[in-house]
N, CA, C and O of each residue as an XYZ file, in Angstrom:
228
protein
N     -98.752   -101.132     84.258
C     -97.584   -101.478     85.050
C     -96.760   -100.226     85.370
O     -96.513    -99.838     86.512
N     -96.263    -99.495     83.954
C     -95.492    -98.139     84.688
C     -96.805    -97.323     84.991
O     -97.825    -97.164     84.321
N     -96.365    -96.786     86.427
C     -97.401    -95.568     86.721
C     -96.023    -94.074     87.048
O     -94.821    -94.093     87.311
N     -96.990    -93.025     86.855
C     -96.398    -91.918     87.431
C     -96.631    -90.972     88.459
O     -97.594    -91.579     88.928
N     -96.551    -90.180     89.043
C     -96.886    -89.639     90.478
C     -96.076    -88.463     90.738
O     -94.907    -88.506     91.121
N     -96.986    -87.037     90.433
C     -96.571    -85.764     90.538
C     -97.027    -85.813     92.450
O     -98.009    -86.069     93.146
N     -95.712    -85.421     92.606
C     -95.717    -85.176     94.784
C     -95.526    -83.645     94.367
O     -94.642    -83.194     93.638
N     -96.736    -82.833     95.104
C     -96.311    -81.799     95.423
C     -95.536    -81.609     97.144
O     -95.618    -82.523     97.964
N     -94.961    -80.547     97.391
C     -94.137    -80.291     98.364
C     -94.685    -80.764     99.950
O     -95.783    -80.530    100.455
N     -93.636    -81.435    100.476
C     -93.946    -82.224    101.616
C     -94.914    -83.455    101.717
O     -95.400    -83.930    102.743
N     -95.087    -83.872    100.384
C     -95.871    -85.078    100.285
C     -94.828    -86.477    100.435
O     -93.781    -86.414    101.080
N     -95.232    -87.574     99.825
C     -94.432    -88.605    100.243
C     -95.244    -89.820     99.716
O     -96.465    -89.863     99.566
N     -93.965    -91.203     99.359
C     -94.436    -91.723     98.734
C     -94.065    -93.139     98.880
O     -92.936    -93.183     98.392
N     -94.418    -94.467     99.325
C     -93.993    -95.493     99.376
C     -93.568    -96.150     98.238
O     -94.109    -96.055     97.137
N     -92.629    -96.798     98.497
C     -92.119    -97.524     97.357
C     -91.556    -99.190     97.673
O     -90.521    -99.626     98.175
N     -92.560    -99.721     97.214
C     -92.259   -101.794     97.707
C     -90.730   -102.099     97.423
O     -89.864   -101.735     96.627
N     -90.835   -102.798     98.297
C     -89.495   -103.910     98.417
C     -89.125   -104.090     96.386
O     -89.916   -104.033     95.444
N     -88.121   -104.235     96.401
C     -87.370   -104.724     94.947
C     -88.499   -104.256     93.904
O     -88.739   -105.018     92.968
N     -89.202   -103.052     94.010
C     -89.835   -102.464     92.782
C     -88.848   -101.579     92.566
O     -88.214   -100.907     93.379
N     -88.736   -101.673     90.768
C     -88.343   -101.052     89.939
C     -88.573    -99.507     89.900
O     -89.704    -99.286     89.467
N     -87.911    -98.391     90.195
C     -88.267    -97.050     90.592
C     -87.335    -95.971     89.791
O     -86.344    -96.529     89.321
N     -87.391    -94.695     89.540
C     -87.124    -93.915     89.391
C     -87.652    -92.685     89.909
O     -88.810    -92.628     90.321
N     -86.426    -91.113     89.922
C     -87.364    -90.033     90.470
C     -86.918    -89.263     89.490
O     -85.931    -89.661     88.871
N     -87.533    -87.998     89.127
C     -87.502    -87.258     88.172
C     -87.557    -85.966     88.675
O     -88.406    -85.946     89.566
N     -86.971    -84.720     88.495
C     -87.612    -83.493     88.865
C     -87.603    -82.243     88.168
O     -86.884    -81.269     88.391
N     -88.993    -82.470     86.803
C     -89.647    -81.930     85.941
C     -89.600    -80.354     86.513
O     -90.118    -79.653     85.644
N     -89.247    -79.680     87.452
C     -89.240    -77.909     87.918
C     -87.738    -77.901     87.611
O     -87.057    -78.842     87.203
N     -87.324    -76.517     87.919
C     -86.232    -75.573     87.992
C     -85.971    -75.506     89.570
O     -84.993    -74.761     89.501
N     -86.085    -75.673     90.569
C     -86.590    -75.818     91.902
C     -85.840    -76.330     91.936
O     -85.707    -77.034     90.935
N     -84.673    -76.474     93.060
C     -84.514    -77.687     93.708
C     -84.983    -78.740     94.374
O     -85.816    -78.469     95.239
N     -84.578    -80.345     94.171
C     -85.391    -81.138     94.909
C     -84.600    -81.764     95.733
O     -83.378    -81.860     95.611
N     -85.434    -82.318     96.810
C     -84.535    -82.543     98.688
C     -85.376    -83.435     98.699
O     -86.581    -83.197     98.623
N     -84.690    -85.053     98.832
C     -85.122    -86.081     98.629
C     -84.657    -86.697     99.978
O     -83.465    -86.676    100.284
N     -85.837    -87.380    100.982
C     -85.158    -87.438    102.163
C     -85.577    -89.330    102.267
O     -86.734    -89.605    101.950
N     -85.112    -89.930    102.480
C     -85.132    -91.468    101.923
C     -85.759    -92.313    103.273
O     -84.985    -91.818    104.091
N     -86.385    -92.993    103.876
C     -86.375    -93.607    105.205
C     -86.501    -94.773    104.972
O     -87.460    -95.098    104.272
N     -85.685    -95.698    105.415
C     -85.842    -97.313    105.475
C     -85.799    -97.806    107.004
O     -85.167    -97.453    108.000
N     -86.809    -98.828    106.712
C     -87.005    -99.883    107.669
C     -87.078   -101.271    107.718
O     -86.887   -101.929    106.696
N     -87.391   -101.912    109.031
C     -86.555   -102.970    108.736
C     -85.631   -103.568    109.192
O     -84.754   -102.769    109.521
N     -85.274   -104.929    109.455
C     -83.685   -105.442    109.743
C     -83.049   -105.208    109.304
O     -82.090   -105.499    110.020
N     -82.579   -104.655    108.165
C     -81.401   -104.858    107.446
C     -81.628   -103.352    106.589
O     -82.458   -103.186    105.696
N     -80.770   -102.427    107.053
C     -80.602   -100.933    106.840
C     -79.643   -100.847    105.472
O     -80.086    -99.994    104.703
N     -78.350   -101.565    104.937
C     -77.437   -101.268    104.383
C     -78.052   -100.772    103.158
O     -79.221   -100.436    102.966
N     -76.915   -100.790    102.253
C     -77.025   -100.233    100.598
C     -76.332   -101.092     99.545
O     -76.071   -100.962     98.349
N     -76.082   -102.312    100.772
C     -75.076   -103.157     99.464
C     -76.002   -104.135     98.433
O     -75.572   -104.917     97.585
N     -77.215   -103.881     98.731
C     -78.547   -104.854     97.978
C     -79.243   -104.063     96.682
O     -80.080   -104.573     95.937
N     -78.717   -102.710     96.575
C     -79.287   -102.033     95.271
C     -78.482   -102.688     93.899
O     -77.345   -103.116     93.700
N     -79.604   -102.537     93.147
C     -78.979   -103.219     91.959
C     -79.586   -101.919     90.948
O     -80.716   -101.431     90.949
N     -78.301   -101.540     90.036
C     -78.578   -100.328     89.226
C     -79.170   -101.007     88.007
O     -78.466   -101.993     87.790
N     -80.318   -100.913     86.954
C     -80.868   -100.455     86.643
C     -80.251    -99.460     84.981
O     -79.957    -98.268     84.887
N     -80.247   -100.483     83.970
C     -80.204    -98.834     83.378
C     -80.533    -98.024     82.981
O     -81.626    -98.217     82.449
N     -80.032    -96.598     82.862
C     -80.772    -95.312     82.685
C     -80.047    -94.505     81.273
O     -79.245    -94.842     80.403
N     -80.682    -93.492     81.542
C     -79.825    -92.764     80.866
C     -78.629    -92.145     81.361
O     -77.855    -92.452     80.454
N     -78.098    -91.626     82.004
C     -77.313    -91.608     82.699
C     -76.031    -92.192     82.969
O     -75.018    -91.702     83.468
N     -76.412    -93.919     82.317
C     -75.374    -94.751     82.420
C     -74.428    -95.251     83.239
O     -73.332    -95.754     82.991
N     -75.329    -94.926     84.829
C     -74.820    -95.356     86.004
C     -74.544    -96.792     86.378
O     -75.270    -97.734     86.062
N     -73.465    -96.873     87.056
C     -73.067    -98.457     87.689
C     -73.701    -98.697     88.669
O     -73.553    -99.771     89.253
């Protein structure tokens, strides 16, 4: 069920409707995370946090 997935640079990665996700970035590098949704319904009021470590709302 959990899988993991090293993207090297300019790769890309789908991610299903209401799957459970996280991103990680294991370098010293900066990472530039560029997001695209599609679809009817564009907003952000449908994320549901998840907790982490972090301890985000």
């Amino acid at each position: 069920k959990n899988k993991s997935f090293n993207l090297s640079p300019h790769q890309s990665i789908d991610i299903p409707i209401k799957a459970k996700h996280r991103l990680e970035n294991p370098n010293s590098k900066p990472l530039e995370i560029i997001e695209i949704q599609s679809g009817d319904y564009l907003g952000e009021d449908d994320i549901i946090r998840i907790d982490d470590k972090y301890e985000r709302q």
